[in-house]
N, C-alpha and C positions, 0 to 999 in steps of 0.2 A: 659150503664150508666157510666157516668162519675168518674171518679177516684177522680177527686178534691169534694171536697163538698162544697155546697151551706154556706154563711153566714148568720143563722137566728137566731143569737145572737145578743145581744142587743150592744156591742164590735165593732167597725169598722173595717174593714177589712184590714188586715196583709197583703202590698203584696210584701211582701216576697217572694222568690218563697220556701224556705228553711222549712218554717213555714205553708202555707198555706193549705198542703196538709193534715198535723197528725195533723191540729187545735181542729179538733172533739175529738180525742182522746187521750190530752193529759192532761187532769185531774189529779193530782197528789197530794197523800198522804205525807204530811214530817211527817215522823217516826224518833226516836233517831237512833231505829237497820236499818235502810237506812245509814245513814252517818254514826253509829259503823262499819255498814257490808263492805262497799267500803273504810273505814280507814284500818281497822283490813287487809280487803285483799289486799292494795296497798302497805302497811307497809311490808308484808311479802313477797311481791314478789319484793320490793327493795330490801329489807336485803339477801335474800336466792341470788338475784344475784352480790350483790356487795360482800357477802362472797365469793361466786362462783368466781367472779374476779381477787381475793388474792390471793386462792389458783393457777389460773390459769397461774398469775403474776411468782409467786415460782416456779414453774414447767416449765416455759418456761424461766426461769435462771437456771434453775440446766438441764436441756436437753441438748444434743451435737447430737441428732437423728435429721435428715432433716425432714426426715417423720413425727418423730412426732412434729419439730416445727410447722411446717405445721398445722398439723393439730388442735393443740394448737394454733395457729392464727385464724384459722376457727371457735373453739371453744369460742374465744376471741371475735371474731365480734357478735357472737351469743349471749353472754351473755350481749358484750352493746345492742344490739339491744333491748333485751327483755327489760333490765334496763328504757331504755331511752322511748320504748314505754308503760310503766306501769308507769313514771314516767310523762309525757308528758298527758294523757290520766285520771290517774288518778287523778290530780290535777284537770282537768277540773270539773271532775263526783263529786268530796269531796270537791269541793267548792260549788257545786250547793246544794248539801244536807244538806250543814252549811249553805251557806248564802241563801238560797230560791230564787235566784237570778231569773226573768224573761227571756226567751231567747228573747221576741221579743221589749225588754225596751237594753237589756243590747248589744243585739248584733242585730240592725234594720234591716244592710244590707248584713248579713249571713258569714262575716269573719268570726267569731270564729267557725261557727258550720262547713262552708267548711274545715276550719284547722284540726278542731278533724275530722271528717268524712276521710279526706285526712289521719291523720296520723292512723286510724282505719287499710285503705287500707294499707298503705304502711308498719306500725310493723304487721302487720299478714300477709302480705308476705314475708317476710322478713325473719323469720324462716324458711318459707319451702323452700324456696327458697335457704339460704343458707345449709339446711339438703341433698336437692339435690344434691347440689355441694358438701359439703363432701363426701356422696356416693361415686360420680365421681371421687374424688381425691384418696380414698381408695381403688374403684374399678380398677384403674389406676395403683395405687401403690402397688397391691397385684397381681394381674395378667401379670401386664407388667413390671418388678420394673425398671432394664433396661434402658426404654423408658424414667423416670420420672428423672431418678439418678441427672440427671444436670437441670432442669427445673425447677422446683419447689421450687424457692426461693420466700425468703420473701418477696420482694419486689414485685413477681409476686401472690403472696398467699395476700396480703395488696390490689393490683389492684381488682384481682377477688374479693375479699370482697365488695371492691367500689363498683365493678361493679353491683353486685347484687343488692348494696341498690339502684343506679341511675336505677336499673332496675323499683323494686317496685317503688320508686317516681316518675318515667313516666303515670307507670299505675294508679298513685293515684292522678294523675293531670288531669286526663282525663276527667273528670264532670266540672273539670273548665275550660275547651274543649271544652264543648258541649254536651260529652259522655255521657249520665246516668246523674247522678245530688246526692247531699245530702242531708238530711233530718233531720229534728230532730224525735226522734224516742221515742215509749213509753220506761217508763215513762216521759217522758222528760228533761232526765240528760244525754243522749248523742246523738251523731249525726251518720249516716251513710248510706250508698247507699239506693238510692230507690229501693223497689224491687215492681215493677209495669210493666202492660204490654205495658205500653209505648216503640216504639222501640228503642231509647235511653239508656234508661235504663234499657230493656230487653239485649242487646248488651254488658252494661257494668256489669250489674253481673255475665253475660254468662262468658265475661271474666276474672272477679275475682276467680268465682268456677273452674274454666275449666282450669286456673293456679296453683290454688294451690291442684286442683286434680291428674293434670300431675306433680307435682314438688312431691308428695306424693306416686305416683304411678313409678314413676323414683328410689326416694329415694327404695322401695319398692325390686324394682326387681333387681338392682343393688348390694342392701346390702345381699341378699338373695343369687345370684352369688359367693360375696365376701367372704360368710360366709360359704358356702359350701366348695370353694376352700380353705380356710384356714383351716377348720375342717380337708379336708386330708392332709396339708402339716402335720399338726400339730398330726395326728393318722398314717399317713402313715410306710411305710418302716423305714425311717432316721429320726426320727421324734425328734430323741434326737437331733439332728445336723440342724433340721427345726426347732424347739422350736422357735417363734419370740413373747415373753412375750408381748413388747409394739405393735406388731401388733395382739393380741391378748385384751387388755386392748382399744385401741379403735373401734377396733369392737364391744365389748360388749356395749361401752357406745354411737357408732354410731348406735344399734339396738334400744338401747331403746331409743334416742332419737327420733327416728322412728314411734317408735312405739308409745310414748305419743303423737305426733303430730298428728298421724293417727287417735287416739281415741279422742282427742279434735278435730279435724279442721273439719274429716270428716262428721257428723253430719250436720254441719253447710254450708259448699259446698254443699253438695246434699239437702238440705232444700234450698237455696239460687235457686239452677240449676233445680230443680222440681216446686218450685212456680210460679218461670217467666214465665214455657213451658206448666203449667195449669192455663184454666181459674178461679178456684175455688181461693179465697183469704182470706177466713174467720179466722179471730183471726191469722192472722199472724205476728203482733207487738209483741204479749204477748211468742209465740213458738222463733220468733229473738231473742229476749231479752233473753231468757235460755238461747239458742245454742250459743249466743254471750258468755254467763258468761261461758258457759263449755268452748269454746275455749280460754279464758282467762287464764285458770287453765295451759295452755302448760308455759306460758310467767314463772309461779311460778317453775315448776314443771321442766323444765329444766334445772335451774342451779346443780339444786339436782343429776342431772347423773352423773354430773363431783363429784359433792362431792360425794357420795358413792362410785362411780364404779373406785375408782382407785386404783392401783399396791397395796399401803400401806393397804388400805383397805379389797382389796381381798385377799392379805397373810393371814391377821387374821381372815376371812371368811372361807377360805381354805388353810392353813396353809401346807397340805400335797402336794400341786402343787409345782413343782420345778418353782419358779418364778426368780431365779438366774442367769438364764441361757442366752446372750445376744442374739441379732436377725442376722441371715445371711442376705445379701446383696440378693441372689438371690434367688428363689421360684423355679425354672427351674431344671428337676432332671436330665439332662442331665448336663448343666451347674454347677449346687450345686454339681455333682458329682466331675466335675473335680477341681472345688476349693479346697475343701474339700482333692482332693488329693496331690493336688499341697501344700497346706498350711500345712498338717501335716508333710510334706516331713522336710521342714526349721522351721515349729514352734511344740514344744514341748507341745501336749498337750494344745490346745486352750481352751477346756472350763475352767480348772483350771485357765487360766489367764484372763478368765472372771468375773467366782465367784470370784479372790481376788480384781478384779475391783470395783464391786460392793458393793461387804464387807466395803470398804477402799477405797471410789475413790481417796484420796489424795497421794494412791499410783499410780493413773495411770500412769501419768508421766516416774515416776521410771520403771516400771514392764514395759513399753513400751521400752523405752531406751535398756530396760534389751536385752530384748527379741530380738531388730532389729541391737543391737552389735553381738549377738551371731547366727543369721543369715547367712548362706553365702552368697555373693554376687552374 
């Protein structure tokens, strides 16, 4: 049996190709809690990323860490991303449910609904996609630090960001390709991928799921390495002289970002990649439509890691952690051994000239000076 369905409405025929398919089923209630529920929740997940933004702005002025500019650029692309796709997205969905607008009067020849369906794909990849690559860059910068010391400029940290997004915007151009196709989809306040056994568009959700499953499952194993290895620098032997606070602070807040991606997206990928590879398709509009809203909850819920989970925060969490103490250059106990000996030889007592760093950075300057007068040559 056919996938499209017959027109035996009294209505002439849409031939749309965008519309024709969900014409049966897109009967819609306009309720007030419809346009409260998609205001209230577009509202919050602006504001929670544009606070997110501020803080991130601050802290990447007051940092002199590569690593962590770094990765406060990574973090920076993440939180426009989310911005721009909640912000891009939800004005479509909170206009339809104020103005009751028609899709197939307002948009005949399916521009707007390939635009939202397109930017559907492209901000929900977009996160996992860049969660991935932080991994990599943290799992690179905690294991190999070495290898990264000179590489990892911003200017190369601003490319790879690009690069991610021109990644997703490839794969979200691809129904306007040929690949797969877009839809308008129940209730009929937004658009996105067919999910039909057409091989088209059997082909293009395969690859939507199958991305952002491996970009999850990447994230996954990698931060789970990283965090291993860091638990022993950080418990080991010299663990006073390993103490690395800020490589400790973005790991905590690269797991959980991890980890909220994994509890939103995944639902949604394996519902997506299980549908297409069974014949069975019953009530599958109404199951999309949640698993969509739970994946949506990542875009709000994101910026929130950066707010809670940092340095200042976790003092007064844990107030008894020595959070003073500044980060070694190298991880390697062969190597950290001989720094370590080589530096205490000509500097007196380094971590004291950490803590009054930190206490008083407007002393650094001075206490540096200090210190590399009274040096031998």
């Amino acid at each position: 049996m056919s996938d499209y369905p017959s027109n035996t409405g009294n209505e002439p025929l849409n031939h749309s190709f965008c519309f024709s398919i969900n014409a049966s089923i897109l009967p819609v209630n306009h309720t007030i809690a419809s346009a409260y529920f998609s205001g209230v929740f577009c509202a919050l997940g602006l504001s929670s990323n544009l606070f997110a933004l501020v803080v991130l702005v601050k802290s990447f002025k007051q940092t002199h860490s590569r690593s962590r500019s770094s990765f406060l650029l990574f973090l920076g692309g993440l939180v426009v991303t989310d911005f721009m796709g909640l912000l891009v997205t939800g004005i479509i969905v909170v206009s339809f449910h104020i103005t009751h607008f028609k899709w197939m009067e307002v948009d005949p020849h399916c521009h707007l609904c390939n635009f939202m369906g397109m930017s559907m794909v492209f901000y929900g990849l977009c996160p996992l996609l860049l969660g991935a690559t932080m991994a990599v860059e943290r799992f690179v910068g905690i294991m190999c630090p070495f290898a990264r010391s000179t590489s990892m400029s911003k200017n190369r940290v601003c490319t790879t960001v690009v690069s991610v997004w021109v990644t997703a915007g490839c794969i979200g151009l691809l129904p306007l390709l040929g690949l797969g196709s877009y839809h308008l989809q129940y209730p009929g306040s937004w658009c996105f991928l067919k999910i039909s056994s057409f091989p088209q568009d059997m082909a293009f959700c395969l690859l939507f799921s199958l991305v952002g499953i491996f970009s999850l499952a990447t994230s996954f194993i990698l931060n789970t390495i990283s965090l291993v290895k860091l638990l022993k620098l950080c418990c080991g032997q010299d663990s006073t002289q390993r103490r690395r606070d800020y490589e400790v602070e973005m790991m905590v807040q690269l797991i959980f970002i991890m980890v909220i991606a994994s509890i939103c997206w995944y639902p949604l990928l394996v519902f997506i990649a299980q549908t297409v590879s069974s014949e069975t398709k019953k009530d599958i509009h109404r199951l999309l439509l949640v698993y969509i809203r739970f994946a949506t909850w990542n875009q709000i819920l994101d910026p929130w890691v950066y707010i809670l989970f940092r340095r200042s925060v976790l003092k007064r969490v844990y107030p008894r952690m020595d959070w003073s103490r500044g980060s070694i250059i190298s991880l390697s106990p062969t190597m950290s051994t001989t720094r370590i000996r080589l530096t205490r030889a000509s500097i007196a007592r380094p971590e004291d000239l950490n803590e009054q760093i930190s206490e008083d950075p407007k002393r650094k300057v001075s206490l540096l000076s200090k210190h590399r007068d009274s040096s031998p040559s």
